[in-house]
N, C-alpha and C positions, 0 to 999 in steps of 0.2 A: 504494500500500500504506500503507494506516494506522501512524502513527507508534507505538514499542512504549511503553505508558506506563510510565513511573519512579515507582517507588511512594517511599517517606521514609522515612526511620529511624524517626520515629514507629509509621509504619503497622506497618513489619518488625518495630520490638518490640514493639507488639499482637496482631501474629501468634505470633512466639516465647512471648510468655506465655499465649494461648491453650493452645500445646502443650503447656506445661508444666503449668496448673494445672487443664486438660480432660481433656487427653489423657496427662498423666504422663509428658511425655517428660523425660528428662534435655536439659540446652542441649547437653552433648558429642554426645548419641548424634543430633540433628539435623542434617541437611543443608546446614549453614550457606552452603556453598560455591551451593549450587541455591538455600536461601531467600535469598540477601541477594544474585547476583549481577547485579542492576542498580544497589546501590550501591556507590558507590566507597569509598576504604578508611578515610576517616574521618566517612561515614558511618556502615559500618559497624560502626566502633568506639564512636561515637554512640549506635548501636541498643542494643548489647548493654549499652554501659554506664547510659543509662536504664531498660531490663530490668532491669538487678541491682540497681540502687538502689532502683528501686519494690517488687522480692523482699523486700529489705534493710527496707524500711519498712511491708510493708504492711499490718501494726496500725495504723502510724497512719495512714496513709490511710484507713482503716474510719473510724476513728474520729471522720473528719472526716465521712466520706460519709453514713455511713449516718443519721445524724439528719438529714440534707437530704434522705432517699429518704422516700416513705412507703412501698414494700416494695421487698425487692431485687429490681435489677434482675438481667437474663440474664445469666452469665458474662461473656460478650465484653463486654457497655455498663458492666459492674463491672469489667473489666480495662483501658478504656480512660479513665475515669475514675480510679483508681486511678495510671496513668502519669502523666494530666495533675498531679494534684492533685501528686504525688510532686516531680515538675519544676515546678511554680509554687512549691510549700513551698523548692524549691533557689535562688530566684531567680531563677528563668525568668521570660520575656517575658509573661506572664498573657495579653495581648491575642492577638499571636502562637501562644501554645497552646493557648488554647481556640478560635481558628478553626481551625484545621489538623484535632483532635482531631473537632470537628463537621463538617468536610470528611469525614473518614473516616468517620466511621459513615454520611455522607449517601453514602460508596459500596459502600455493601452494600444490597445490594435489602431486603432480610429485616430490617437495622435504622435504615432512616433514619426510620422513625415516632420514630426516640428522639432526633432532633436536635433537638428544644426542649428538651429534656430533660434531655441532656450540654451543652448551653449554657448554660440556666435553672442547672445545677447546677453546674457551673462558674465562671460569674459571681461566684456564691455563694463558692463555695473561694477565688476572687481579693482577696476584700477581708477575708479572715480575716487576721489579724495576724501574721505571720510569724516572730516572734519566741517565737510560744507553738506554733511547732510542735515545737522540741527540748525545748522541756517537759513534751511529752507523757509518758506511760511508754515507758521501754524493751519495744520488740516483743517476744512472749516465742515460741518455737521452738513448731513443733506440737507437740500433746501428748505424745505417744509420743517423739519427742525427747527434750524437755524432764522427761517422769519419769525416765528412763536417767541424766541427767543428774544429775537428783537425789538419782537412790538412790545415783552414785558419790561426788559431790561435796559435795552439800547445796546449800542456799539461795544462800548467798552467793558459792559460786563460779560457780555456774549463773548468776546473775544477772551477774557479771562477766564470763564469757562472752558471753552472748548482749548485752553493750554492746560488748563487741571486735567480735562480728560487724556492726556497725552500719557501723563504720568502715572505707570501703573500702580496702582491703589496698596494701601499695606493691609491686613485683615486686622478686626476688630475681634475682638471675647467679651464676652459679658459671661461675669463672675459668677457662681450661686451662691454665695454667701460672702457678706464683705470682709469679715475675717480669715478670708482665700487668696485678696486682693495680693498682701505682702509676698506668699509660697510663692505664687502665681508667676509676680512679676520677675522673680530671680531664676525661676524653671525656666522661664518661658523668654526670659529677657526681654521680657515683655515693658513697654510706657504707659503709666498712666497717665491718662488724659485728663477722664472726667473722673467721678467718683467710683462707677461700677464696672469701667470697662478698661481694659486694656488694647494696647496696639502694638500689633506684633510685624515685624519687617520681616520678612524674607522670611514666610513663618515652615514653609515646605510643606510636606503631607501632613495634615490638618492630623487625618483618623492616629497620626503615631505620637501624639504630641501630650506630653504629662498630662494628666489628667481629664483626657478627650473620653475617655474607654469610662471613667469611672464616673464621668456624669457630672465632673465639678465645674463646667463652665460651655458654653456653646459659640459660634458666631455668629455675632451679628454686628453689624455696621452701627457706631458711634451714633448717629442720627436715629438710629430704627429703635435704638433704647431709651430715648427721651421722654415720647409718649406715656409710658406707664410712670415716670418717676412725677409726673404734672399731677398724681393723683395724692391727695392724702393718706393719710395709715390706712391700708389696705386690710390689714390683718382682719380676718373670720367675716371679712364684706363678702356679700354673693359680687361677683364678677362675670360679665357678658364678653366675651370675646370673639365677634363679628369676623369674618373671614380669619380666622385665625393658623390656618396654616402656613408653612409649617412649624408654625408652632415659640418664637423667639418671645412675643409679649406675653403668650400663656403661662410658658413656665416661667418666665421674672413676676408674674402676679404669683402661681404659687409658690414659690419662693419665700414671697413677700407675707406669703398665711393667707390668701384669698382662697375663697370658694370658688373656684373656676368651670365655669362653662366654654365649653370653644365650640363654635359654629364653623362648620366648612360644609359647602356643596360639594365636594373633589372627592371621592372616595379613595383617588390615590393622594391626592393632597392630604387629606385627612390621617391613610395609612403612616403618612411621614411625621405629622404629628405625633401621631400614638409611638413609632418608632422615637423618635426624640424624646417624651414624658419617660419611657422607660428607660432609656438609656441616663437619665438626669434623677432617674430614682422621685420625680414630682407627680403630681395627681391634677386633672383636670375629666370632668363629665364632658365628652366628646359628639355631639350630638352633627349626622352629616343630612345638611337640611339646607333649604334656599331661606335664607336670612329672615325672609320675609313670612314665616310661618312661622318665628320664633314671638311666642307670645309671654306676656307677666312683667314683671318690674324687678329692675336690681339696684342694687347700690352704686354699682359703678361699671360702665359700658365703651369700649372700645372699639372703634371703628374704623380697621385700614384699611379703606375702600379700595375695590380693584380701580386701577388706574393706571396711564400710559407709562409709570414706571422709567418714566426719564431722568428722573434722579437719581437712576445706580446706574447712568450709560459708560460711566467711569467703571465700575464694573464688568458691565456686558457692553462694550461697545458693538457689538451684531444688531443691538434693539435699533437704531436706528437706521437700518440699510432692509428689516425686514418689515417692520410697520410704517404706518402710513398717517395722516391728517385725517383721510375718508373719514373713518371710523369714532371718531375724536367724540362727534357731537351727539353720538347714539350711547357715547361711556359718563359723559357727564350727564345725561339726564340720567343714567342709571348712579351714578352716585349721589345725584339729591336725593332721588325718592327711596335710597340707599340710610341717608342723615337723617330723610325725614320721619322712617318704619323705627330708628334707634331712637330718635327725641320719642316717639311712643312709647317705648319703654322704661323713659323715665318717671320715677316720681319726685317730689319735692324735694327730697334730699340728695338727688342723684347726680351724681359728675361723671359724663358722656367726654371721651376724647375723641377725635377726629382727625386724621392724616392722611394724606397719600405719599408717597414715596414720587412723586412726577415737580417736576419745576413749572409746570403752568396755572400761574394764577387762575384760570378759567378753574383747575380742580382741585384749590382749594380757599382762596380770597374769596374768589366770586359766589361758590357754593356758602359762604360761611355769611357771607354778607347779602344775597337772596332769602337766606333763613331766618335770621334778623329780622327782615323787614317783615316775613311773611309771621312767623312763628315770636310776638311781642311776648313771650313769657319764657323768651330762652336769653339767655344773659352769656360775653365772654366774661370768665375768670382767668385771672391775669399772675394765679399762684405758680411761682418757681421754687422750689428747694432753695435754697442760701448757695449747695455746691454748683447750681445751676443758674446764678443770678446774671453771670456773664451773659445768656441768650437774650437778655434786656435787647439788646442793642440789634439785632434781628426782627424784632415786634412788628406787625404791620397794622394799617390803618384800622382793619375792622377788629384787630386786638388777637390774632392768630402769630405763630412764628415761620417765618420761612426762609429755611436753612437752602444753604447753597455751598455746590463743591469745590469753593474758590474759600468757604469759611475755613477756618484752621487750615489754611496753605500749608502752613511754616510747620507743619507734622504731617502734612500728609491728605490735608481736604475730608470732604466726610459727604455723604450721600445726600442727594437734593433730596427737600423732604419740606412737607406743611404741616403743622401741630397745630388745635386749638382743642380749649379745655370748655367743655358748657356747660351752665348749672341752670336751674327754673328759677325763676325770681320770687 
């Protein structure tokens, strides 16, 4: 029986970006587990991470390539060039990547006529000066992005963004217990930031890392932890947690001694959940339901509405080359009537938070300030923690916060993200 052949991380992120800029897949909603299992796991990490880098760059890679092309070539022979040139601009092995990259197109039936072609043009990319590749322009966001952006921000902030997004992100931990914080930071050589979180540089495979196995802490981005701290002492309140997979604000409320409800429609979103409470030794009532059939009243209600998710494009930078505007204005009326089913379940003493992970005020200023007007017996609360009082200076007009990945540059930026806290009057 014929040996099974072992494809590369190269190859696999050839394929990955195929999907993504062919076929529009998102990197989460692919089969990573079926595409990448013949390599091993720092391979694997290999793959994706030259995937995101070449995402990250790939203005200028054009901008290298395409005056060496005399017309463009096919998607795949422009996506496999674009990797290489990406990883020789990083100081890659030049000799090493451009035969590997020419092995690969020489195994596909349908493009090895382009193996002069990705060698001839690569050669080329090898002896360009490496130095004037960060001098190139900053990549600017596809269009439809980048006007959103502008009409919220203007010029200058848009453009400061889209230089955060260049820079790959460092990962975040949120703690389970603050007396973890100290162990934590000297295992993990990990920075404290804010209070409960840590930031790890160059953290490598997540699942082998001090106390990943045993449940004492998770990832989640600096931004994405704030929400739950906006709430007062938590302890033995019933808690609502709306779209809650998978699962990051659930288990810091139980942690915290809440009663936890998590809402997901996803049954495999959900399964990730339940995976994650166990593996964190915490407890949450897991109920997989459309949000909008959850009836009664709680103490305190949380609400990370689905949404365009533009604020972790520094993360994924794929999200914006596979979505679109179309879609925009069929997602925000689903997150008001999304605010408006959660304000039902409040009663008089209840504090409702709100966020989405997306940078356009349309999903969350606008949403928070249409409620307002409509809904006069919802009030913003303007409560921060003391270790959190720095977000002061973030606040916006209708009295919400809206973080952006340009805040905390000077560590490392932190995920776009809108917070507000509401109480009944």
């Amino acid at each position: 029986m014929p040996e099974k052949k072992v494809l590369s991380a190269r190859f696999q992120a050839s394929f990955l970006m195929d999907n993504i800029l062919s076929e529009k897949r998102l990197l989460a909603d692919l089969n990573l587990n079926l595409i990448m299992q013949n390599l091993n796991a720092a391979d694997r990490a290999r793959s994706q991470r030259l995937l995101l880098n070449t995402l990250r760059h790939l203005e200028r890679a054009d901008a290298l390539l395409l005056p060496l092309l005399k017309k463009r070539p096919t998607l795949k022979i422009l996506n496999i060039l674009r990797l290489a040139t990406v990883e020789i601009m990083d100081d890659g092995d030049a000799h090493g990547i451009v035969n590997e990259y020419v092995s690969i197109v020489g195994m596909n039936k349908r493009l090895k006529n382009y193996k002069g072609l990705v060698n001839a043009v690569l050669r080329k990319i090898s002896k360009v000066d490496r130095s004037s590749w960060n001098k190139l322009d900053i990549p600017k966001l596809p269009k439809w992005f980048r006007q959103l952006l502008l009409q919220a921000y203007g010029s200058s902030i848009t453009h400061k963004i889209e230089k955060q997004h260049l820079e790959r992100p460092p990962v975040d931990i949120t703690i389970k217990t603050p007396e973890l914080i100290d162990r934590f930071s000297i295992e993990l050589k990990g920075k404290q930031i804010i209070k409960h979180s840590l930031r790890l540089e160059n953290a490598g495979q997540i699942s082998e890392l001090p106390g990943f196995k045993e449940g004492e802490w998770w990832v989640q981005d600096i931004s994405a932890s704030i929400p739950i701290h906006l709430f007062n002492d938590v302890k033995g309140k019933s808690a609502l947690d709306l779209c809650a997979a998978p699962g990051g604000k659930t288990m810091q409320l139980s942690a915290a001694g809440a009663n936890v409800t998590a809402v997901d429609m996803s049954k495999v979103r959900a399964a990730k959940l339940k995976e994650n409470l166990a593996r964190t030794s915490l407890n949450a009532n897991i109920v997989i339901s459309d949000l909008f059939k959850i009836k009664g009243f709680f103490d305190i209600i949380i609400l990370d509405a689905p949404c365009s998710a533009t604020g972790t494009v520094r993360r994924h930078p794929d999200l914006p080359y596979v979505k679109s505007q179309a879609d925009l204005k069929k997602l925000f009326c689903l997150q008001y009537s999304m605010l408006e089913h959660a304000v039902s379940l409040m009663k008089p003493t209840t504090q409702l938070v709100y966020c989405t992970c997306s940078l356009f005020p349309q999903e969350g200023e606008h949403q928070v300030r249409k409620l307002l007007n409509e809904k006069h017996e919802i009030r913003v609360e303007k409560y921060l923690p003391k270790e959190l009082d720095f977000l002061e200076k973030y606040r916006t007009e209708e009295g919400g916060l809206r973080l952006l990945p340009i805040h905390l540059a000077e560590t490392g930026g932190i995920d776009g993200f809108y917070i507000v806290k509401l109480v009944k009057v």
